[in-house]
N, C-alpha and C positions, 0 to 999 in steps of 0.2 A: 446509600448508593441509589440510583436510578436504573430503572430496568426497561426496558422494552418488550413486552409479549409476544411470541410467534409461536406456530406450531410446525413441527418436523412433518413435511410432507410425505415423507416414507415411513414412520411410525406413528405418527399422530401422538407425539409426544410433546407436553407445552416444551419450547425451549425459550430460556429468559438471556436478553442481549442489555449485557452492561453498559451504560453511554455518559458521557460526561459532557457538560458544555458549558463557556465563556463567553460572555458578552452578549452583546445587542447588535444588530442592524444586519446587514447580506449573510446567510448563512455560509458557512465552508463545513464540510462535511471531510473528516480524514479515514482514510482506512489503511489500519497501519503492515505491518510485515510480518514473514514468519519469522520465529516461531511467540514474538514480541504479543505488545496489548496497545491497546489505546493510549497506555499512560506515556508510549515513546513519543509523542508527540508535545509533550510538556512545552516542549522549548521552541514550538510554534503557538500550542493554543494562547500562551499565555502575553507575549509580546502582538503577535497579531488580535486579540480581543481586547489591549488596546487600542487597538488603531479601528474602531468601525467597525467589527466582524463576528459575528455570531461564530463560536468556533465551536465543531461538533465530534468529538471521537466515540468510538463503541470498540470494546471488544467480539472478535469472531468468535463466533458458537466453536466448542473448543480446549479457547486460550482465556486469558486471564480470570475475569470472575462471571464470565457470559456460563452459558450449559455446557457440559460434558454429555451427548447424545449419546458417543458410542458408534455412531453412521452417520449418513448423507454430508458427510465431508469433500465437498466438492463446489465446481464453482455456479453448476444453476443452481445450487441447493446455495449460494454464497450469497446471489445476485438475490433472492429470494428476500434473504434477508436484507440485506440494503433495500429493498424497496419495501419492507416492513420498517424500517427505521425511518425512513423518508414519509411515509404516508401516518404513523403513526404522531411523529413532530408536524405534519402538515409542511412542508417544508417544499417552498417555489425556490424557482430563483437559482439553484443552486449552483455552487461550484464543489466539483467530488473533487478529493485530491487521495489517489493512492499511490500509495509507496512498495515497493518490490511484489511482494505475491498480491499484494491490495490496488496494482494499475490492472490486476485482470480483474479484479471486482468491477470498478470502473470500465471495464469492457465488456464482461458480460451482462452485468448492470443492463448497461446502451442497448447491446445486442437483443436484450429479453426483452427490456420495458418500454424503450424508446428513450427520447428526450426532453419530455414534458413538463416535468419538474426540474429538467439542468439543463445551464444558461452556459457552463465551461466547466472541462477536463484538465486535471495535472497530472501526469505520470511523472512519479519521479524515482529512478534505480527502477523501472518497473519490467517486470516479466514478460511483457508483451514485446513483439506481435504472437512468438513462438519458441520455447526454448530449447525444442528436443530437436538432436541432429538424427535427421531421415535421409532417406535415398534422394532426395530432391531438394533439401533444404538444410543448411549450413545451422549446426546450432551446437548444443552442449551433446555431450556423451553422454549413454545412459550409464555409464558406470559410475561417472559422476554422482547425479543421483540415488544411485544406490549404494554408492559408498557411504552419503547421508544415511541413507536408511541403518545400513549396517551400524554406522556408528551410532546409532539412536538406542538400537537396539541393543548395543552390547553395554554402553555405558552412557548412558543419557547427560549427567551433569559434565562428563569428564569432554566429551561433541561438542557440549555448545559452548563450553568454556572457551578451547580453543577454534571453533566456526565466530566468537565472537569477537577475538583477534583478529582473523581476514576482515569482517563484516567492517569493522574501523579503520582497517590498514595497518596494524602495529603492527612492526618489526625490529629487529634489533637496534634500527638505527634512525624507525620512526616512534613514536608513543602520543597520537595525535589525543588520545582520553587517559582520565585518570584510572588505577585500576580499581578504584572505587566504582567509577564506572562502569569500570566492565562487568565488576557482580550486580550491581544492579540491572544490567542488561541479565545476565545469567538469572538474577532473582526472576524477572521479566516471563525467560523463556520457559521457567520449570515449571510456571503456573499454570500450562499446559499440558493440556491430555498427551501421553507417547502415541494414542491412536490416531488424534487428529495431527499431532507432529509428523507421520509415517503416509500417515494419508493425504494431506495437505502437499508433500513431497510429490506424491504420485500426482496431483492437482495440478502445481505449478509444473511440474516437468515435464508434462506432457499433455496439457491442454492447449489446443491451435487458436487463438482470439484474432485470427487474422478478416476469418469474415465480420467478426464483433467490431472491427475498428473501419472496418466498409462502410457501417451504419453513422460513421460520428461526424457531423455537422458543425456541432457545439466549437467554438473555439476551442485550443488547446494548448496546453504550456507542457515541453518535453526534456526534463531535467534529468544529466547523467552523467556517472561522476568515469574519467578517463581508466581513472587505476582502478572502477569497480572488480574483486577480485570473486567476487557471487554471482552477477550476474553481467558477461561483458558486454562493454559497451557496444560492441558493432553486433549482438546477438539482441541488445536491448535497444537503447535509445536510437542508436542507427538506423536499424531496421524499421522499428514504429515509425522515425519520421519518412524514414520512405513511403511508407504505407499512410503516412498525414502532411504532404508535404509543404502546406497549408500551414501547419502548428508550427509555435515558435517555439524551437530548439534550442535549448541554453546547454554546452558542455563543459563542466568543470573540468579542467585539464589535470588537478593533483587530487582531487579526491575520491574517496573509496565511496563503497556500495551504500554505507552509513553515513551518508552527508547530511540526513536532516539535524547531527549534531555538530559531526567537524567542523561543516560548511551553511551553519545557522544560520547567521544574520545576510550573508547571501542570500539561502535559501528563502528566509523571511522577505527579502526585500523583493524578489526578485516574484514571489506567488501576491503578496501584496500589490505591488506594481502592475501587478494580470488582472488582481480581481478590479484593481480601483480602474484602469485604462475597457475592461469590460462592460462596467459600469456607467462609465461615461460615454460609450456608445448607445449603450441600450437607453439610459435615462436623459442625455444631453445634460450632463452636471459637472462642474471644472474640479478636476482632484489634482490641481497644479499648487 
């Protein structure tokens, strides 16, 4: 396995970040969802590093085989790390691409470091601008997420088994994955700490990345699936384009919050088609 070093800025404790990567040429950088790993992204890195792409995943300090700290579960403690992982691979040029709780990485990422080493943004399913419903602003219930919590706590495998049902869309009368799949999705989630699964929740629920997306210049690609049943469409993809109105918006009209698998080779074609049309701006090179 491959690791990346960093230290917990609230404990000063080493914390080691798991990272995997494919291929040669333009980096992509993914950062994936709760309560998942790096390895959800299988069925991008591996079709898009052939085509030209250096493809980059890490586990969040945490989840899969990164550190269990115990604290600073949260998102400047998140962005922290992606700018350890970015500076430690030397890595220009890039394009972040996060997915559900991983597009606020990429936003507070922006918001803390700038954009100096990224050239373009993909949010896709992602938690931004703002999920919590306030006195002022339309969003999720907090009962919601704490109905999360609760169920984390009372039975952890029995939660995500069925949250990984919604997460794909099955229903009686759809079954868009195998249920092979789904325990591997379930293997996925339990390789996570309950602390950062419980605190992560309090993360994504309730942190604002509306100034964090004030800051973003970078081009952007805003991918969001209609029937997301985690996180909805007009609380997510909706709203961030309002707030980028600029970024190009792609809505899958039948797919759920889980589209980097149902709705793959879309999904492939369509981040592929960003990075390679980005590309061709910046360098004057024909990707026709």
């Amino acid at each position: 396995m491959l690791f990346i070093n960093t230290t917990d800025q609230k404990s000063g404790k080493e914390v080691k970040l798991r990272y995997q990567e494919y291929g040669t040429g333009k980096p992509v950088v993914f950062i994936h969802g709760w309560p998942l790993t790096g390895d959800m992204f299988e069925y991008q890195m591996e079709p898009l590093s052939r085509e030209g792409l250096r493809c980059i995943a890490y586990d969040r300090r945490g989840f899969g085989h990164s550190s269990k700290v115990g604290e600073s579960y949260n998102y400047d403690t998140l962005a922290d790390d992606l700018n350890a992982v970015l500076t430690e691979l030397d890595l220009h040029d890039v394009t972040l691409v996060g997915f559900s709780m991983g597009g606020g990485e990429v936003a507070r990422y922006i918001g803390k470091y700038g954009q100096d080493r990224v050239s373009a943004a993909v949010l896709i399913s992602a938690v931004t601008p703002f999920m919590l419903k306030t006195d002022d602003h339309e969003g999720v219930e907090w009962k919601v997420f704490q109905g999360m919590i609760d169920g984390i706590r009372k039975d952890r495998p029995n939660f995500l088994a069925s949250w990984a049902k919604n997460f794909y869309g099955v229903g009686l009368l759809n079954h868009p994955v195998s249920d092979e799949f789904l325990s591997w999705t379930l293997g996925m989630a339990l390789t996570g700490s309950s602390r950062a699964a419980i605190d992560y929740i309090e993360a994504f629920g309730k942190t604002d990345f509306r100034n964090d997306l004030k800051k973003f210049t970078v081009p952007t690609l805003i991918i969001h699936g209609e029937e997301d049943k985690i996180v909805p469409v007009e609380v997510g993809g909706d709203a961030t384009h309002e707030m980028l109105p600029n970024a190009i918006y792609h809505k899958y009209d039948d797919a759920p919050h889980g589209l980097f698998y149902t709705h793959r080779e879309r999904l492939n074609r369509d981040i592929l088609s960003f990075v390679r049309s980005k590309a061709s701006v910046d360098r004057k090179i024909d990707v026709s």
